[in-house]
C-alpha positions as CSV (number, residue, x, y, z in Angstrom):
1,X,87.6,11.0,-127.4
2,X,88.8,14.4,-128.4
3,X,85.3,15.2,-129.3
4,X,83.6,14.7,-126.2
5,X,86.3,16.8,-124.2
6,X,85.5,19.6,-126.3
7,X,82.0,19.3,-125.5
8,X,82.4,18.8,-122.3
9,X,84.4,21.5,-122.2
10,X,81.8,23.5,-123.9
11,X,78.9,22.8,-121.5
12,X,81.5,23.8,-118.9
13,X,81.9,27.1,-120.5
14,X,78.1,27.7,-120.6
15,X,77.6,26.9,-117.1
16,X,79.6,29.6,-115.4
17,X,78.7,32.2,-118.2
18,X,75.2,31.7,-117.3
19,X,76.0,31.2,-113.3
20,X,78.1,34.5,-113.9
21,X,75.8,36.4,-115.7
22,X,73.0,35.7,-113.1
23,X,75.2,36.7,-110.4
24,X,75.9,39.9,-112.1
25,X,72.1,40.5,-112.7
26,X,70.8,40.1,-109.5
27,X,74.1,42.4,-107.8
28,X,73.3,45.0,-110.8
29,X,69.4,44.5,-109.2
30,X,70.4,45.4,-105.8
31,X,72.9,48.2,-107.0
32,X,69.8,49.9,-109.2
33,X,67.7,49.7,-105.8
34,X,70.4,51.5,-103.6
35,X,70.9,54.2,-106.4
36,X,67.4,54.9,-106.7
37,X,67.5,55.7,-102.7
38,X,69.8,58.2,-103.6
39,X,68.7,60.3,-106.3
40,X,66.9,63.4,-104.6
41,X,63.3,63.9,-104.6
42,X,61.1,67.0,-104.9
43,X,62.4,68.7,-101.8
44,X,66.1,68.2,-103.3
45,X,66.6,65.2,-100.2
46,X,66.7,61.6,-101.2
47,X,65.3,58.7,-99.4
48,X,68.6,58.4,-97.7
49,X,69.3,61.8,-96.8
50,X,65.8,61.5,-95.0
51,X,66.5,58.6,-92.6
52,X,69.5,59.6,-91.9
53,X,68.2,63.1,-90.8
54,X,65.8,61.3,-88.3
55,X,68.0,58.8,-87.5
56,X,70.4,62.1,-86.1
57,X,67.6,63.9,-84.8
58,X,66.5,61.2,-82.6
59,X,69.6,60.0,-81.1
60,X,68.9,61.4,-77.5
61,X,65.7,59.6,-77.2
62,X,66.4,56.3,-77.7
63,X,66.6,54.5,-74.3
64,X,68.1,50.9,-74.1
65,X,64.7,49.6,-74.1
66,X,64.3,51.1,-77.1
67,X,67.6,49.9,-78.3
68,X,67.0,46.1,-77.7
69,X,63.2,46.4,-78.4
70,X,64.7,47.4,-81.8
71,X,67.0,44.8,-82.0
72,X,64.5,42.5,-81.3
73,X,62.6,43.4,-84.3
74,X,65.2,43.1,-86.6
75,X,66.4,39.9,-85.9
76,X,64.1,38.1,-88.5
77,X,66.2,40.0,-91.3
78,X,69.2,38.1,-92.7
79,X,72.5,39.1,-91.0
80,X,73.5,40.3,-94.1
81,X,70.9,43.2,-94.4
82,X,70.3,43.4,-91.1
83,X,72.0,46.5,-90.3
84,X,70.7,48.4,-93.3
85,X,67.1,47.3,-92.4
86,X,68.2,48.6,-88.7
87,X,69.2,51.9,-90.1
88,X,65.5,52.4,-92.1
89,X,63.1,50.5,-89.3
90,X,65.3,53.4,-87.0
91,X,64.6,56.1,-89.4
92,X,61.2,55.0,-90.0
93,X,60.4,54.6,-85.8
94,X,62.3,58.0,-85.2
95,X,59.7,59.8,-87.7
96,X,57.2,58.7,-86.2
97,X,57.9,59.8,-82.9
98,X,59.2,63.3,-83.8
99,X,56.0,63.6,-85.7
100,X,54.3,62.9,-82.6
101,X,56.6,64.9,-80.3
102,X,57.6,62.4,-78.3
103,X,60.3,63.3,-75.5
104,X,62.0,59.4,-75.8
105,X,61.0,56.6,-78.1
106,X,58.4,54.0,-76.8
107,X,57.3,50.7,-77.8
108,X,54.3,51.8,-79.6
109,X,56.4,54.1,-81.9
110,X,59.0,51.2,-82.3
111,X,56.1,49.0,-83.7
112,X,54.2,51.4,-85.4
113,X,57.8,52.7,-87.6
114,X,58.1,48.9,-87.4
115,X,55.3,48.4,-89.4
116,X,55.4,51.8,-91.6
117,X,59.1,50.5,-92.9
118,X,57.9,47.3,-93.5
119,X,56.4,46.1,-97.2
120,X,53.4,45.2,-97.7
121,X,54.3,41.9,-99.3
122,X,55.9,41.0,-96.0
123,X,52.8,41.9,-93.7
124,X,52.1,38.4,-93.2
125,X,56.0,37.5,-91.8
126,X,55.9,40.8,-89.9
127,X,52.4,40.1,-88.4
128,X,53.7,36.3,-87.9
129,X,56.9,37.6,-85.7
130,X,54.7,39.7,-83.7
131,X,52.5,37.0,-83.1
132,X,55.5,34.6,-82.1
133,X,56.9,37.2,-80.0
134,X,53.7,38.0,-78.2
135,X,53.7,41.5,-79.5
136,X,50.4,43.3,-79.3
137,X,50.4,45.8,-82.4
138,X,46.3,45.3,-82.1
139,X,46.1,49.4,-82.0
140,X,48.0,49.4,-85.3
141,X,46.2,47.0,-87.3
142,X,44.5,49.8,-89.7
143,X,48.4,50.5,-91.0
144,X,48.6,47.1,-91.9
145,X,45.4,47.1,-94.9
């Protein structure tokens, strides 16, 4: 009897070293990612410092269009990470539209930043969405090879 409460005991153990240790693996992966976003680059600006630059230079030409459009395409991201991915699709959209000039943020730069920020492992989600949302990104396919 004593025997098998030590082992069970044991196995016990085992299980929430290994559940702990994977826990602490895949937090250590997403703290890794985060500080890699912050170290600086070759202009001496990280990826963060970058977004939120164009995140600030953009504020006066978002419309709420823009806004909800926006929030539209981020709904498909996990609550979550949803703000953060608001905060780089924004960055990303807001780029593109001072790059172009732009005097207020359209649809067309929301879906082309959209698409820019996106990864191309999730091309096929994102073009899903779009699809299921009767989207037309048709003038930004090339971005999406």
């Amino acid at each position: 009897m004593n025997l098998t409460m030590n082992s069970a005991f044991m196995w016990f153990i085992l299980f929430w070293v290994f559940v702990l240790i994977t826990f602490m693996s895949i937090g250590g992966y997403f703290m890794f990612r985060k500080f890699m976003k912050v170290l600086p680059k070759e202009d001496g600006k990280s990826k963060l410092d970058w977004q939120n630059y164009y995140v600030e230079s953009s504020r006066h030409m978002w419309t709420e269009e823009s806004k909800a459009f926006l929030d539209l395409l981020v709904d498909p991201v996990p609550a979550p990470f949803r703000d953060i991915a608001r905060h780089s699709i924004a960055a990303s959209i807001a780029q593109v539209a001072l790059e172009k000039q732009a005097s207020s943020i359209t649809h067309d730069h929301c879906i082309e930043g959209y698409i820019r920020a996106t990864p191309k492992r999730d091309y096929r989600s994102l073009t899903s969405y779009l699809d299921k949302q009767q989207i037309d990104y048709s003038a930004f396919k090339h971005l999406l090879q």
